[in-house]
C-alpha positions as CSV (number, residue, x, y, z in Angstrom):
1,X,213.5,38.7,60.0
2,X,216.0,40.7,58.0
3,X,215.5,41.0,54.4
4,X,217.3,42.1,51.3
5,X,217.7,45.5,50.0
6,X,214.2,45.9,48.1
7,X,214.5,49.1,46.2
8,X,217.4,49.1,43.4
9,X,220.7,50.2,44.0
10,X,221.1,51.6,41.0
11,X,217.8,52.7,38.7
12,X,216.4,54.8,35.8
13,X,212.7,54.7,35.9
14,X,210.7,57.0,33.5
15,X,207.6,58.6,34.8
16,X,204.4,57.3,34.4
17,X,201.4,57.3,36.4
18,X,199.4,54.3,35.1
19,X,201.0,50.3,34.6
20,X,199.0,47.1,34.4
21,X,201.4,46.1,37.0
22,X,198.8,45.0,39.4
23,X,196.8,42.8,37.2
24,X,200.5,40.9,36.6
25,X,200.9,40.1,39.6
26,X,197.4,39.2,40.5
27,X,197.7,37.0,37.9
28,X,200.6,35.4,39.4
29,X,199.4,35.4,42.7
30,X,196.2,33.1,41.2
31,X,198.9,30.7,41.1
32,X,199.4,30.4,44.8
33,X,202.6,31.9,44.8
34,X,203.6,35.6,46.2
35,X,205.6,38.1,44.9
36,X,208.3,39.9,46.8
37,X,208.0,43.7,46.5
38,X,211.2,44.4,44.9
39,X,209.5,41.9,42.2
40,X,206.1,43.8,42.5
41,X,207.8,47.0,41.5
42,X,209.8,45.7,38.8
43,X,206.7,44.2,36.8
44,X,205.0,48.0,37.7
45,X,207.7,49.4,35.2
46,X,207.7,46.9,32.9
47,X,204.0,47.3,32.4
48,X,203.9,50.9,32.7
49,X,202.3,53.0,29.7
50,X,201.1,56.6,28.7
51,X,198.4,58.1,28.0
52,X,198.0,56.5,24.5
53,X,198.6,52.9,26.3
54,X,202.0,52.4,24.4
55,X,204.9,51.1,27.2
56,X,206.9,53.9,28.9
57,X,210.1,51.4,28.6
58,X,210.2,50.3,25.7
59,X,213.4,48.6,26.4
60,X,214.1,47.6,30.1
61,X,217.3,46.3,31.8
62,X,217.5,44.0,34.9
63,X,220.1,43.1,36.4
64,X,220.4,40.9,40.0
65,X,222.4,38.5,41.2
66,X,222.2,34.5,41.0
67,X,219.4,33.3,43.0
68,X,217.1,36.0,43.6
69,X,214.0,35.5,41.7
70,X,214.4,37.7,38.4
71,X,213.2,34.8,36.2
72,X,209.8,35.4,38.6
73,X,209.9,38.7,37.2
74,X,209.9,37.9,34.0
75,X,207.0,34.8,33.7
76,X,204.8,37.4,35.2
77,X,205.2,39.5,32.5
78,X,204.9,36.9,30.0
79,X,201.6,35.6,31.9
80,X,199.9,39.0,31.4
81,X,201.3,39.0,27.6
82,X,199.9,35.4,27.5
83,X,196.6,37.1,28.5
84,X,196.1,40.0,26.8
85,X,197.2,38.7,23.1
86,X,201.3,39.2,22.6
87,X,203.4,37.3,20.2
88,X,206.3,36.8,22.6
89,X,209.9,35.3,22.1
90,X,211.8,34.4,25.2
91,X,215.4,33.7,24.1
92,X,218.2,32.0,26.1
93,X,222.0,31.8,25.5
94,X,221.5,28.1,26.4
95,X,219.2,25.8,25.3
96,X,218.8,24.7,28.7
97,X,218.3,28.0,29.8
98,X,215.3,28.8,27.3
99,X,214.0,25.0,28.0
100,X,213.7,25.6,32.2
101,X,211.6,28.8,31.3
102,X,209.6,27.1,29.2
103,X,208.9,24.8,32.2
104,X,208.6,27.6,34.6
105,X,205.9,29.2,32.6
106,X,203.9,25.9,31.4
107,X,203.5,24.5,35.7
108,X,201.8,28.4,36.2
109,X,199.6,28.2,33.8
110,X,198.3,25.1,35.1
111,X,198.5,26.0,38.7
112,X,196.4,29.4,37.4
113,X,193.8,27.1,36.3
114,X,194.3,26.6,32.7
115,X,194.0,23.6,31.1
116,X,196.7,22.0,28.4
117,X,194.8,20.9,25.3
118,X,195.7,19.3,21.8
119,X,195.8,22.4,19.5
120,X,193.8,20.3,16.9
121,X,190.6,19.4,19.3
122,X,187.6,21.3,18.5
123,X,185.3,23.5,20.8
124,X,188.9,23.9,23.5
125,X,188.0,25.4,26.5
126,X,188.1,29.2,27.0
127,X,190.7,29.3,29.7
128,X,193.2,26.6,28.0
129,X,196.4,26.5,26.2
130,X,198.1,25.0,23.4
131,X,201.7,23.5,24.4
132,X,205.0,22.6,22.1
133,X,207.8,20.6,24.5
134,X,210.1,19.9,21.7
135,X,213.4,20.5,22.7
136,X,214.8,23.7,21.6
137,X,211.7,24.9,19.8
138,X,209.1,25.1,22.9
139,X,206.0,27.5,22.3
140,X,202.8,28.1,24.0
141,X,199.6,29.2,22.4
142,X,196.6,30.8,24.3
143,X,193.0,30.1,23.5
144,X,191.7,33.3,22.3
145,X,195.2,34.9,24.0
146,X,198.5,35.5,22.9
147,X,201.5,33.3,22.0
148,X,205.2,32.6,23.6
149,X,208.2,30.5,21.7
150,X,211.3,29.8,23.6
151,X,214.6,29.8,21.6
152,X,218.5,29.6,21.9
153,X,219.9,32.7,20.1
154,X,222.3,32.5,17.1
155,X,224.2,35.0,14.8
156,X,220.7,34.7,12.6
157,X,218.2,33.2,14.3
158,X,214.5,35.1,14.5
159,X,215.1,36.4,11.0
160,X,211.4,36.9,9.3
161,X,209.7,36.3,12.4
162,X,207.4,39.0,14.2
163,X,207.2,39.7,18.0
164,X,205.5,42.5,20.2
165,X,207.7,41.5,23.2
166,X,211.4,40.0,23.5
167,X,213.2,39.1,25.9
168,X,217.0,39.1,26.2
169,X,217.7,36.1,29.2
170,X,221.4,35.7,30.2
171,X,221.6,39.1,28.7
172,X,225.6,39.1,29.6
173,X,226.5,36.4,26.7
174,X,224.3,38.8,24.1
175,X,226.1,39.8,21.3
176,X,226.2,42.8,18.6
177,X,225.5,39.9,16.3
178,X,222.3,38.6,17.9
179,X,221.0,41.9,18.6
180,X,221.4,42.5,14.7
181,X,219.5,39.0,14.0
182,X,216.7,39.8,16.6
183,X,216.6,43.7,17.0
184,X,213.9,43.9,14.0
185,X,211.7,41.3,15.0
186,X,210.0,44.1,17.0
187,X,210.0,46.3,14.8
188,X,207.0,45.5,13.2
189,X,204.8,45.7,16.5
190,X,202.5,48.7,17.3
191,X,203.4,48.4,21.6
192,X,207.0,46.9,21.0
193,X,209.0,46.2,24.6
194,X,212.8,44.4,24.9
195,X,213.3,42.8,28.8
196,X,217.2,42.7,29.1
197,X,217.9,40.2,32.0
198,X,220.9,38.5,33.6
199,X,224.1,39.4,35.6
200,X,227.2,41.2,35.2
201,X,229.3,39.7,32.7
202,X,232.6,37.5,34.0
203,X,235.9,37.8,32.0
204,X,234.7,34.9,29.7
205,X,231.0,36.1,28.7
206,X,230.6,36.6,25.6
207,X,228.3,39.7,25.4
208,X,229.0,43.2,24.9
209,X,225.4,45.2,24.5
210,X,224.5,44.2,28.5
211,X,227.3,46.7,29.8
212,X,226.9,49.1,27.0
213,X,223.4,49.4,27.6
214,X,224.2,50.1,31.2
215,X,226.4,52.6,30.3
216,X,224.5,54.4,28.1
217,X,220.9,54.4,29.8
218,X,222.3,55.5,33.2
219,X,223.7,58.3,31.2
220,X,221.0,58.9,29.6
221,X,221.8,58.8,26.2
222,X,219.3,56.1,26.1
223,X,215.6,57.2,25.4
224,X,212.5,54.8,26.3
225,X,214.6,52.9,28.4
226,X,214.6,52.0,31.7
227,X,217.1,49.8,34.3
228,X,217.5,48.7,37.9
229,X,220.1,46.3,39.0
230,X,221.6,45.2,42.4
231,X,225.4,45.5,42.5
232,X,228.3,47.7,44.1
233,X,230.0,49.9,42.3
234,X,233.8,48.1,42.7
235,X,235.0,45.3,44.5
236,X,234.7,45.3,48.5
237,X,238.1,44.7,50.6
238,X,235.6,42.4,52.9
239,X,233.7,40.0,50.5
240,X,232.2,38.1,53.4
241,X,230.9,41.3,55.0
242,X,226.8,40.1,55.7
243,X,225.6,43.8,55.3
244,X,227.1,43.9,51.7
245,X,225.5,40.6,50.9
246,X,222.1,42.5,51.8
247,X,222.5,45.8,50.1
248,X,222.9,43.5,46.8
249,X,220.4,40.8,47.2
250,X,216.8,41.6,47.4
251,X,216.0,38.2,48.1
252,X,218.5,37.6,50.9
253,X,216.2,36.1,54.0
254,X,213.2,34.7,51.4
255,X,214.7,32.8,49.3
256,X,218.4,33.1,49.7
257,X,220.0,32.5,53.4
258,X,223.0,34.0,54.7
259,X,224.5,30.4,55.1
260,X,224.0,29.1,51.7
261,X,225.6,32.5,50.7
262,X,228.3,31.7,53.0
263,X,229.3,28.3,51.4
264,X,229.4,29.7,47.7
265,X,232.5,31.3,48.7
266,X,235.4,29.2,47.2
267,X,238.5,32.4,47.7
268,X,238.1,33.9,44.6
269,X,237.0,37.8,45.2
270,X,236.4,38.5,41.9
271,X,233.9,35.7,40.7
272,X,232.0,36.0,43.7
273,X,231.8,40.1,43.9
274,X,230.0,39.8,40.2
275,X,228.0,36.9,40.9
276,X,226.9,37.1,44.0
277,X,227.8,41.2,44.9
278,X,226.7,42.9,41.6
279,X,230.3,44.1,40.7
280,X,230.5,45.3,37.2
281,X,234.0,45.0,36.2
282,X,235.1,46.4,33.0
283,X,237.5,45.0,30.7
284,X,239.9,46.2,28.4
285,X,238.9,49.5,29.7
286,X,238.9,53.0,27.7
287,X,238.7,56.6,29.1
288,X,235.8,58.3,28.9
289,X,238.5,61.6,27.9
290,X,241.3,60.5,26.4
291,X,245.1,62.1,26.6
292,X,244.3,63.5,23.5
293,X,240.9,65.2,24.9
294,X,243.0,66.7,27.7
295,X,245.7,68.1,26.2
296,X,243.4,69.9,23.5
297,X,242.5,72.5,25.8
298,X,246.2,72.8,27.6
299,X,246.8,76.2,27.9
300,X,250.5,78.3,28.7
301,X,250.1,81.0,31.3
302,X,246.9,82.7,30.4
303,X,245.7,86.0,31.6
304,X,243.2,85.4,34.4
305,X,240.5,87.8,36.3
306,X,241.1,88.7,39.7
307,X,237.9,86.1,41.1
308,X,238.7,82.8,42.5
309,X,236.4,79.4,42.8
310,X,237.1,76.6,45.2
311,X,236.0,73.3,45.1
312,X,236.4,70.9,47.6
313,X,235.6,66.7,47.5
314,X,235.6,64.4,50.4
315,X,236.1,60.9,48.7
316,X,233.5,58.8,49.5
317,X,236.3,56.0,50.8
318,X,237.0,58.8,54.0
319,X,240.4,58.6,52.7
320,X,241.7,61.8,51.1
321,X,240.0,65.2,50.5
322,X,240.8,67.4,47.1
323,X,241.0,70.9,46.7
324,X,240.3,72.1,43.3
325,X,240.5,75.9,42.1
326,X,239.2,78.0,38.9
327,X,239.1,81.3,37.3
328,X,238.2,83.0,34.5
329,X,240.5,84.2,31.9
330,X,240.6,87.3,29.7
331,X,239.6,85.8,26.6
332,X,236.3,83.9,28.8
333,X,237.8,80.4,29.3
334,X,237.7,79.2,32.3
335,X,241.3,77.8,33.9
336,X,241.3,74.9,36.3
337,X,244.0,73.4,38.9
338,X,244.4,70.9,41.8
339,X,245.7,72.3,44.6
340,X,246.3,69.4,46.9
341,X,244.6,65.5,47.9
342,X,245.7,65.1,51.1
343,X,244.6,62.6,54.3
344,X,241.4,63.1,55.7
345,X,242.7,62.2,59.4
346,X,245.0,65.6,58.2
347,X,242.4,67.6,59.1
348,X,241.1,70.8,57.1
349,X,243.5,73.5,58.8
350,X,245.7,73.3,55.8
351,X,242.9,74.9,53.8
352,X,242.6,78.1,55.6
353,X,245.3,80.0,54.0
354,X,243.2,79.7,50.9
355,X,240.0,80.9,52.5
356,X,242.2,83.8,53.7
357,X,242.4,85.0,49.9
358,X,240.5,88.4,49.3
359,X,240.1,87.2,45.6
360,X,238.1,84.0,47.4
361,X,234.5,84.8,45.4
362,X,232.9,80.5,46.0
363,X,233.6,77.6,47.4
364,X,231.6,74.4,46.8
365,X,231.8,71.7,49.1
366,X,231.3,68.1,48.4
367,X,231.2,64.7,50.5
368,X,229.4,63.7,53.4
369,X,231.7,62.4,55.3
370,X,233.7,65.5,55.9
371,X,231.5,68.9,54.4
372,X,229.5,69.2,57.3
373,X,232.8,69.6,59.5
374,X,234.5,71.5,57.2
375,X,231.6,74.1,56.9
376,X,231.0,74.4,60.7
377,X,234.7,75.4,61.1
378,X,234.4,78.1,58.0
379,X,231.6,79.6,60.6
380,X,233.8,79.5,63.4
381,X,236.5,81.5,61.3
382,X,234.2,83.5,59.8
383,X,235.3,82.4,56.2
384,X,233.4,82.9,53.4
385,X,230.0,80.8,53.7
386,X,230.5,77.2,51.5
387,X,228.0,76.3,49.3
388,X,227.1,72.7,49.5
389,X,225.6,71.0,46.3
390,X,222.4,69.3,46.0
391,X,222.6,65.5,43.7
392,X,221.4,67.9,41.0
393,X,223.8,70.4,41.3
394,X,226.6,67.4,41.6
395,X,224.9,66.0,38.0
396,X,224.6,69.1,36.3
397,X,228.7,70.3,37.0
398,X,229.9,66.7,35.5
399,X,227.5,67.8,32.4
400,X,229.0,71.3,32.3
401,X,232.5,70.2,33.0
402,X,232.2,67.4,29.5
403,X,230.3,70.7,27.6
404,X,233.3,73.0,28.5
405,X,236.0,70.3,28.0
406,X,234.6,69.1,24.4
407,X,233.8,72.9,23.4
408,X,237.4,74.3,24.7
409,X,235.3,76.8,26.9
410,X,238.1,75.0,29.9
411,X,241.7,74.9,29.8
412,X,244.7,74.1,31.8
413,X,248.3,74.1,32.3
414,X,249.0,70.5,32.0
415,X,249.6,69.4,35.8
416,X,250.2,65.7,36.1
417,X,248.4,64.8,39.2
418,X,245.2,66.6,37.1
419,X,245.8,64.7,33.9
420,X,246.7,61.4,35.4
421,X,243.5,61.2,37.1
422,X,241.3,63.1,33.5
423,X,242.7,60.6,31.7
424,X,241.5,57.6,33.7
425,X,238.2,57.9,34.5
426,X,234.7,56.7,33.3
427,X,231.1,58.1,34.2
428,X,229.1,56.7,36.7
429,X,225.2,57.1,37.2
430,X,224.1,59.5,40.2
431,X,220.4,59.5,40.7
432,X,217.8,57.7,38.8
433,X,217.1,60.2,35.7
434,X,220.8,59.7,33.5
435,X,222.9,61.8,35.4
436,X,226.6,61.4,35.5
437,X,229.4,62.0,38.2
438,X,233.0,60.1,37.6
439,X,234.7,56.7,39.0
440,X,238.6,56.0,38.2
441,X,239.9,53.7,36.3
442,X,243.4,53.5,37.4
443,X,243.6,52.4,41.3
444,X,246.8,54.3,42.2
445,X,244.9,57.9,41.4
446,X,242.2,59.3,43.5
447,X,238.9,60.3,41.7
448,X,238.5,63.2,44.0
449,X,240.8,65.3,42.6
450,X,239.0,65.1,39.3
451,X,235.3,65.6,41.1
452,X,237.1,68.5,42.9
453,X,237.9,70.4,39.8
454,X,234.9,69.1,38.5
455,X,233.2,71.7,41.6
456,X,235.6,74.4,41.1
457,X,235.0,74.9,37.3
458,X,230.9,74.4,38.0
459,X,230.9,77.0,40.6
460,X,233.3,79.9,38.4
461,X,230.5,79.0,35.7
462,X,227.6,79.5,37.0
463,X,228.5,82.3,39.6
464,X,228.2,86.0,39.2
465,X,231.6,88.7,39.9
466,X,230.2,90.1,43.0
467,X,231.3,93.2,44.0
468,X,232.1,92.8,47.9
469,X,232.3,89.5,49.6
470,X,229.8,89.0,53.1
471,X,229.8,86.4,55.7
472,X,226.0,85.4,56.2
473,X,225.3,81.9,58.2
């Protein structure tokens, strides 16, 4: 039987090497019902902690399409809180919303074998519970164990009150006001954790700190924070394409089918790429370097050293390939231009003049759709010898290339096709640990271009003037 994608598409996990994970979900499992590993892993980071038993995340972001089972996720955390003493607040953006986990986590506690008692009656069993099912202002208290209340946030609600854990459900209608209302409550705790949980957020959610928190902990200018979600990075042409489905929803073949995925179709691309594909669409979208960014660093006809850097992307749509180049200048800037984004069914012969230049010192090659050609033909010419670039290499040049650009270490003469694309563009995680490559934000221009200056500048930085040029496979 085929089965969803279980391991994150995209993920920033902090290291750890001990979680209470497993007692979680053997908790949950006392309740006759089984976790799916994607869930099992989840609840591991969540209940990850150091060496002084504080959490490794103390804030954690999940986000997964409709259907899937993240609300399973999140009771089993809240069952081990139950158990081992936290004040807890589960917050909704609905009232409905807050009241069906309420539900959700008062039927596992009986099915686990507790008992429901008055909260008044003496001598209450050890393993029994407390429970308060008025509407909008649920709560359940452990004997001799922690406590949960389930409430709908407002612009002030949670004021005064205290809580080791919170969690953010529907985290795509959360506002900078809530968080204002309910970001102290935690403050208070000695092991704090926030759980951010919910979809990507439509044209009409209200929320703004879901997508900024994506933004900033896949950057990593987020610290104690982890996130996984299940998504594509833009919009497919083919929304009905089965494979896609899979990729971006882990419970696809358990409790999703592919025919009751099928039916939720109703022609509108969009809704159903974020709801049921994972597709973050930004709105009112800024550039992450602004014209103004750019043309700080313009340049006119500076004086450069004789050593030339090539950098060369294959976009990862198999459509065009960029060439990029960069030298150094006199005054030790480093000057950047595109050469040319052409067709990839072009072929590479239009890059061999270049290679043919004796000033040639690096060329970095990026893409795998296309580097692996391009560098067996280099052989066959006997061209210089490409250097391909680990992820980490790719991360670290999109760091370098924001250090140069910010401290005016990188200039350039203005060209359009360059600055159209610059100008454009937003970050977008690579890896798990907060690195950064680039993703356009204007469909007409080609990110490559940028990602092959991006390779061109990282290789002139980090290389050495070397003195004669060898051909070594």
């Amino acid at each position: 039987m085929r089965l969803g994608r279980q391991s994150p598409t995209l993920s920033v996990t902090l290291p750890y090497s001990i979680t209470h994970g497993g007692e979680a979900v053997a908790l949950y499992s006392s309740t006759g019902r089984t976790a799916q590993q994607w869930q099992e892993d989840i609840v591991n980071h969540l209940l990850a902690v150091n060496e002084d038993g504080l959490f490794v995340h103390m804030n954690y972001g999940l986000a997964v399409p409709r259907r899937n089972g993240k609300n399973e996720v999140i009771v089993m955390r809240e069952l081990w809180g139950l158990e081992n003493g936290e004040r807890m607040c589960h917050t909704a953006h609905r009232t409905t919303t807050s009241n069906s986990a309420f539900r959700r986590l008062y039927q596992l506690l009986l099915l686990a074998g507790y008992e429901e008692h008055n909260r008044k009656k003496k001598d209450m069993p050890e393993r029994s519970f407390y429970a308060s099912k008025q509407y909008g202002l649920e709560c359940i208290e452990l004997t001799g164990g922690g406590s949960i209340y389930f409430r709908t946030r407002t612009n002030n609600g949670g004021l005064g009150e205290g809580f080791d854990l919170l969690v953010i459900d529907e985290a795509q209608e959360y506002t900078e006001k809530q968080q204002s209302a309910l970001v102290y409550t935690v403050s208070d705790s000695k092991n704090p954790q926030t759980i951010f949980t919910g979809t990507p957020p439509t044209a009409i959610s209200a929320g703004n700190v879901f997508p900024k928190m994506r933004s900033e902990v896949t950057c990593g200018q987020m610290p104690d924070t982890g996130w996984a979600e299940w998504g594509l990075e833009e919009l497919p042409e083919n929304p009905m394409d089965v494979d896609l489905w899979y990729e971006t929803n882990p419970s696809l073949g358990t409790i999703l089918t592919e025919r009751n995925v099928r039916a939720e179709f109703k022609g509108d691309p969009i809704d159903f790429g974020i709801q049921r594909l994972g597709v973050w669409i930004q709105y009112d979208q800024k550039s992450v370097i602004s014209p103004a960014d750019w043309d700080a660093v313009k340049t006119e006809a500076p004086e450069l050293k004789k050593e030339r850097y090539l950098g060369i992307k294959y976009g990862k749509d198999a459509k065009n390939v960029s060439m990029s180049i960069a030298a150094r200048t006199t005054d030790g800037r480093i000057f950047v231009e595109c050469i040319a984004c052409t067709p990839i069914r072009a072929g590479n012969s239009w890059m061999f003049d270049f290679f043919h230049n004796p000033n040639l010192a690096g060329v970095v090659v990026d893409g795998q759709n296309g580097q692996l050609v391009l560098q067996k033909e280099m052989k066959e010419h006997g061209f210089l010898k490409p250097k391909l670039p680990t992820v980490a290499e790719v991360v670290e040049a999109s760091a370098l290339f924001e250090q140069a650009l910010f401290g005016k270490t990188l200039c350039h003469s203005g060209q359009k096709t360059l600055a159209d694309v610059v100008t454009h563009c937003d970050r977008r995680a690579i890896g798990s640990n907060g690195g950064f490559g680039y993703r356009s934000l204007d469909a007409t221009v080609d990110i490559s271009v940028m990602e092959s200056m991006v390779l061109a500048h990282w290789m002139c930085a980090t290389s050495k003037a070397k003195k004669k040029q060898t051909v070594s496979y």
